[in-house]
TORBA-828951 format. One line per 2 residues: their letters; for each residue x, y, z negated of C-alpha. Coordinates in pm, 1 decimal, decimal comma. Last residue first. Example, Ala and Ser with C-alpha at 12.3 -4.5 7.8 and 13.67 -1.06 7.14 Angstrom:
sa> 1367,0/-106,0/-714,0  1230,0/-450,0/-780,0
This chain:
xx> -670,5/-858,2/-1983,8  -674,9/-819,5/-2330,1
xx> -308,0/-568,4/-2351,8  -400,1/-373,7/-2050,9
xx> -771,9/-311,0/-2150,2  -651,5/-170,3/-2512,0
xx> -395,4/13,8/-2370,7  -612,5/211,1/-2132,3
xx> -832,9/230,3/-2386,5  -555,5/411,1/-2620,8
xx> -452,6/653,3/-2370,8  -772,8/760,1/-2279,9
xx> -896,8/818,9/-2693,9  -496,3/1013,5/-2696,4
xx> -580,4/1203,2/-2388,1  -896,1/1328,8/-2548,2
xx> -776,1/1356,0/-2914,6  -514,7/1572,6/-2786,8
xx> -722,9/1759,0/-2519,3  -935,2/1843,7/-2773,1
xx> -779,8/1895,4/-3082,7  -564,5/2125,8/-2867,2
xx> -844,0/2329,0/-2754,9  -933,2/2346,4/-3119,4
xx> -579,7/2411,9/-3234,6  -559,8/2692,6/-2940,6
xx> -867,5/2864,0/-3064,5  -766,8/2816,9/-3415,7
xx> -429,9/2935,8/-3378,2  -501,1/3223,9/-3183,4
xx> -788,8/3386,2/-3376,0  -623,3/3336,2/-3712,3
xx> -289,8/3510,5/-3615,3  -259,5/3685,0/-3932,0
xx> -507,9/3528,7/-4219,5  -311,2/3597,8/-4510,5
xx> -223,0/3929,8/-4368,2  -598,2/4037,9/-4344,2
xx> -623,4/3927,6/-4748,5  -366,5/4179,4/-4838,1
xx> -79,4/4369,4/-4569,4  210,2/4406,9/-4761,4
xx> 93,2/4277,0/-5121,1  -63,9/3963,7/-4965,9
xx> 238,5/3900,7/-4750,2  493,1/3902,7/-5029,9
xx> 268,6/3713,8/-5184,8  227,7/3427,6/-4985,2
xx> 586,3/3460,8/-4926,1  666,3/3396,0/-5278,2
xx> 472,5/3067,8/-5288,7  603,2/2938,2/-5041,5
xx> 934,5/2990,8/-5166,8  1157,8/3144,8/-4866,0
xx> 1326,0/3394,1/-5162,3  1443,4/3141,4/-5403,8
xx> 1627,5/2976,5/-5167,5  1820,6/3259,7/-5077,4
xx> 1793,0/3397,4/-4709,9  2143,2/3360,4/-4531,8
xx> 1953,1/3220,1/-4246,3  1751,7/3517,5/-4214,7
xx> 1397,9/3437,3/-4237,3  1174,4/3276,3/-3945,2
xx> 1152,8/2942,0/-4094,3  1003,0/3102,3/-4402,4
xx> 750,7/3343,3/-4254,0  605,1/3096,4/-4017,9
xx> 566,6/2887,9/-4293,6  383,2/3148,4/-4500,8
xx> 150,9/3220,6/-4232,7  99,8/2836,6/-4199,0
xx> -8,8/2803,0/-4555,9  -240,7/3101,7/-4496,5
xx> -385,3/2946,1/-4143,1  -505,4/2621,3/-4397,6
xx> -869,0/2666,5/-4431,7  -943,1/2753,8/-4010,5
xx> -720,1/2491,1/-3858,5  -903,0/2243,6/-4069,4
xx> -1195,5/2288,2/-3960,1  -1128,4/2395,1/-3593,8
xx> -948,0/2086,3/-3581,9  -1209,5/1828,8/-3734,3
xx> -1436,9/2002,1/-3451,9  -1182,3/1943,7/-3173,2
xx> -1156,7/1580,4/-3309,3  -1519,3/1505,0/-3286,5
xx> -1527,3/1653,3/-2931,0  -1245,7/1440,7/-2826,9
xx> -1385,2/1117,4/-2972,5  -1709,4/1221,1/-2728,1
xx> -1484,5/1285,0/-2424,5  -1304,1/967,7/-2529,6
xx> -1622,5/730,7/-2520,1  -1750,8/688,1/-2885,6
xx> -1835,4/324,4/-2921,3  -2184,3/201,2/-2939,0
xx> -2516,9/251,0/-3067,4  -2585,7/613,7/-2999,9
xx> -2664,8/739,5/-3318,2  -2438,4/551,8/-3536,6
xx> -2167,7/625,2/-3292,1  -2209,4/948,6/-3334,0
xx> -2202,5/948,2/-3761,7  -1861,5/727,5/-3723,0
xx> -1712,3/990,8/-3517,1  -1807,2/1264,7/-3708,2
xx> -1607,2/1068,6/-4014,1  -1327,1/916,7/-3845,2
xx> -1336,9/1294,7/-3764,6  -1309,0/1490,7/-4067,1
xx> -1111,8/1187,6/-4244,8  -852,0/1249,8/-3996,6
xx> -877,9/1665,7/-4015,6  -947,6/1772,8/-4390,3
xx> -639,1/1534,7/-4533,1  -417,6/1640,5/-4222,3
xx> -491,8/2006,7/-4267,7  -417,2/1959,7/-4669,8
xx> -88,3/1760,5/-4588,2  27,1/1967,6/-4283,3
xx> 42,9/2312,3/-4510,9  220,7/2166,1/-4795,2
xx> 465,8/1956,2/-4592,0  563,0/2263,6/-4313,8
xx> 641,3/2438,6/-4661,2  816,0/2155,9/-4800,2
xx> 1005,7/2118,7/-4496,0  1061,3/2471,0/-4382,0
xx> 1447,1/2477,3/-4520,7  1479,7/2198,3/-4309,1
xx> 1712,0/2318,4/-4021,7  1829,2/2563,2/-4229,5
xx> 2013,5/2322,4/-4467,2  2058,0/2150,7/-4105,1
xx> 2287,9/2451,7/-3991,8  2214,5/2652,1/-3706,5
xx> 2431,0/2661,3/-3471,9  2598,3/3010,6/-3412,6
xx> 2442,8/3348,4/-3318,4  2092,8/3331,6/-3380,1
xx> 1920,5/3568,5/-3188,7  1555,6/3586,1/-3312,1
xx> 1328,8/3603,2/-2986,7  1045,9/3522,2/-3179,5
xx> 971,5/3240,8/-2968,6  1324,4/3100,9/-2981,3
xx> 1329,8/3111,5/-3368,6  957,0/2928,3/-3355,7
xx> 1090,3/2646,6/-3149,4  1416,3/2576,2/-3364,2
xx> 1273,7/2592,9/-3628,1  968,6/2339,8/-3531,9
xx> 1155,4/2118,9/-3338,1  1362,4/2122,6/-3747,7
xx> 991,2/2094,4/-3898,6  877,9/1797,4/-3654,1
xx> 1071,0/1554,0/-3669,0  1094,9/1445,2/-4072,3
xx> 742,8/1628,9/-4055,5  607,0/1303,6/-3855,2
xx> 714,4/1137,6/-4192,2  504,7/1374,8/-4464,6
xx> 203,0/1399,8/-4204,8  159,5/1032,2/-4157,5
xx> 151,1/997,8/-4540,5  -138,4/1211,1/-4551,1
xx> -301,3/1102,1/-4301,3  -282,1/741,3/-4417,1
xx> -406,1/827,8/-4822,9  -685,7/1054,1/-4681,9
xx> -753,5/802,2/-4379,2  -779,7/486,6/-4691,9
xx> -1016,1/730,1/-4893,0  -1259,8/775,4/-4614,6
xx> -1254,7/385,8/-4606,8  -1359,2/360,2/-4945,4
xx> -1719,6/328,3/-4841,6  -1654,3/7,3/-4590,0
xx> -1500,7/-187,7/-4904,9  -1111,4/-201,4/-4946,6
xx> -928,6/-547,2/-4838,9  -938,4/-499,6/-4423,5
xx> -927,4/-173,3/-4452,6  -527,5/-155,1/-4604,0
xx> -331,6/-347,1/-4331,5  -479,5/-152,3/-4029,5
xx> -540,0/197,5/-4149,1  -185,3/216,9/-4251,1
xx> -23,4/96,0/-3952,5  -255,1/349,6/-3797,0
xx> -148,6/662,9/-3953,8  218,9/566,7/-3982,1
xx> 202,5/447,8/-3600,1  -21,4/755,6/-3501,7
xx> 234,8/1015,9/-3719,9  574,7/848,3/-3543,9
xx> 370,1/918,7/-3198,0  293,8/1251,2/-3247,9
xx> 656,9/1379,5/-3427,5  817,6/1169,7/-3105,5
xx> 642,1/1331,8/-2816,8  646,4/1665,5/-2953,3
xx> 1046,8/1677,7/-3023,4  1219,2/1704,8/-2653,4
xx> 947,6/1900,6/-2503,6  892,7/2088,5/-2814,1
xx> 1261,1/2187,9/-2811,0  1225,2/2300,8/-2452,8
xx> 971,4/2493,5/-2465,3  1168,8/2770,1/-2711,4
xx> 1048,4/3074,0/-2473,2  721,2/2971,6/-2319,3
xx> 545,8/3297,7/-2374,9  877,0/3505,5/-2234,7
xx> 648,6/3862,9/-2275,8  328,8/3925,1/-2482,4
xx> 463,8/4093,9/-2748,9  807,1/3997,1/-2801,0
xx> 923,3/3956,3/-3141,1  966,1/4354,0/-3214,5
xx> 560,1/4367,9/-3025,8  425,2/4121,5/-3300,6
xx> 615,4/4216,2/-3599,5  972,8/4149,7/-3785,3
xx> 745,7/3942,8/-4068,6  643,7/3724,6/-3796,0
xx> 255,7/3603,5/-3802,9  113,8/3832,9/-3504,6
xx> 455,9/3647,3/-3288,6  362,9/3311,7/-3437,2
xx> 38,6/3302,4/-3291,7  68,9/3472,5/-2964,2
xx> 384,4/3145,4/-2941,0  141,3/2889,3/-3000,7
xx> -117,5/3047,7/-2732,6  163,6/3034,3/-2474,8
xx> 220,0/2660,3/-2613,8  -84,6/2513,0/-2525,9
xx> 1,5/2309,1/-2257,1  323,6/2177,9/-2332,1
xx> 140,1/2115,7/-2759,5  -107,1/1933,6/-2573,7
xx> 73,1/1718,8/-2330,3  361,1/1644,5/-2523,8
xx> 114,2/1534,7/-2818,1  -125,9/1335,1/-2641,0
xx> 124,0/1107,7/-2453,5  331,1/1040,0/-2796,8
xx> 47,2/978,4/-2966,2  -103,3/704,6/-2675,3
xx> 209,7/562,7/-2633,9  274,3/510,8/-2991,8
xx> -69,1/390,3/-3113,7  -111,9/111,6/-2869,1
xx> 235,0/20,2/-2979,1  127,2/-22,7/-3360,3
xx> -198,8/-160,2/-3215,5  -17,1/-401,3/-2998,8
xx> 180,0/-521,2/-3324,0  -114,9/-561,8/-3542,6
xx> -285,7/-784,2/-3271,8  -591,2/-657,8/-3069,7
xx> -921,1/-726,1/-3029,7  -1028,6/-784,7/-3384,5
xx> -755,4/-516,5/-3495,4  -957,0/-309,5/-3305,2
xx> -1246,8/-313,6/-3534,7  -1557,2/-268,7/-3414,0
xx> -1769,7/41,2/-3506,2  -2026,8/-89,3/-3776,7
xx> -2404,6/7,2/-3734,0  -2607,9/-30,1/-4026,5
């Protein structure tokens, strides 16, 4: 059996950590920056104020500039968790528990990368809707999407990392070597799409939450009572509402993040053995 080689054989545990920073914070800025026109179709069709009300197709890179500021960080904080993980637990657990080791990592990357992420998150989705909010909002508000943000970035993260340690594993198997990044980027696109795909309800209802009035009661920006608030409005179709553009952007984004990120990483690799 072929066995991909370790990095931690090349590099120390600290360069790997670093490694992992750069290349997450590179990959995320430049995906979520490039994609964002399709990000904001997608939570336009998902707003409970409707598509046209919350701008149609107009001002597509209104609320940029939070992602600019926030992408960078929320990628790079989820590659050091992820990876930090991966690099002191593999070492003791047998090669077929490893799948179990990228559950248990992405997982917990996703819960701390959401400490960043859900107020950018906010904050970006409020701009794209065009929802005027006329005083700062507060950080009650700020995080009222955590758990939501939470339950739907758990299950994609548990389906995506394992997804493609997994397809990348099976190619380089078949070609004897390490995956090059255009082939680590095709694995991760696929992982995406996946994953992108089973968990567009959660983000439906997540859209939903952060864009409520901010004198919404907890009780009503539940997940659970938006998901059927939306079911009884508009049924199954509403569940799915902006499926098209989030998992064609998500698996363009799978790709050029896993790309630049696979780059990124080499580069780092060859700087820190030279």
């Amino acid at each position: 059996m072929f066995h991909e080689p370790e990095e931690s054989a090349i590099l120390s545990k600290s360069d790997v950590l670093l490694t992992s920073f750069v290349s997450g914070a590179l990959a995320g800025i430049l995906c979520d920056v490039t994609l964002f026109p399709l990000d904001t179709l997608k939570t336009r069709l998902q707003s409970q104020h409707g598509f046209f009300q919350s701008g149609g197709f107009k001002q597509l890179y209104k609320g940029v500039g939070p992602v600019i500021l926030g992408s960078a960080p929320s990628a790079a904080i989820f590659f050091i968790t992820y990876e930090g993980i991966k690099q002191y637990s593999q070492p003791h657990i047998p090669d077929q528990y490893h799948s179990i080791i990228h559950m248990i990592a992405a997982s917990s990357s996703e819960v701390t990368a959401c400490l960043v992420r859900v107020p950018v998150e906010v904050v970006k989705q409020r701009k794209q809707a065009l929802l005027a909010d006329t005083h700062r909002l507060a950080l009650r508000t700020l995080y009222r999407g955590y758990g939501s943000t939470v339950l739907r970035d758990m299950p994609f993260g548990l389906i995506q990392m394992p997804l493609w340690e997994y397809f990348k594993l099976c190619w380089t198997r078949q070609i004897h070597r390490e995956c090059s990044p255009l082939e680590g980027a095709t694995c991760g696109a696929a992982s995406v799409a996946i994953s992108a795909a089973i968990t567009t309800p959660l983000d439906v209802a997540k859209t939903r939450i952060m864009l409520s009035s901010t004198s919404a009661e907890k009780e009503e920006v539940k997940i659970s009572m938006m998901l059927k608030e939306v079911y009884r409005d508009n049924g199954a179709k509403g569940l799915f509402a902006g499926f098209t553009p989030r998992v064609t952007g998500f698996t363009i984004g799978g790709f050029i993040f896993f790309g630049v990120y696979e780059k990124a990483r080499e580069l780092c690799i060859s700087y820190f053995t030279q």
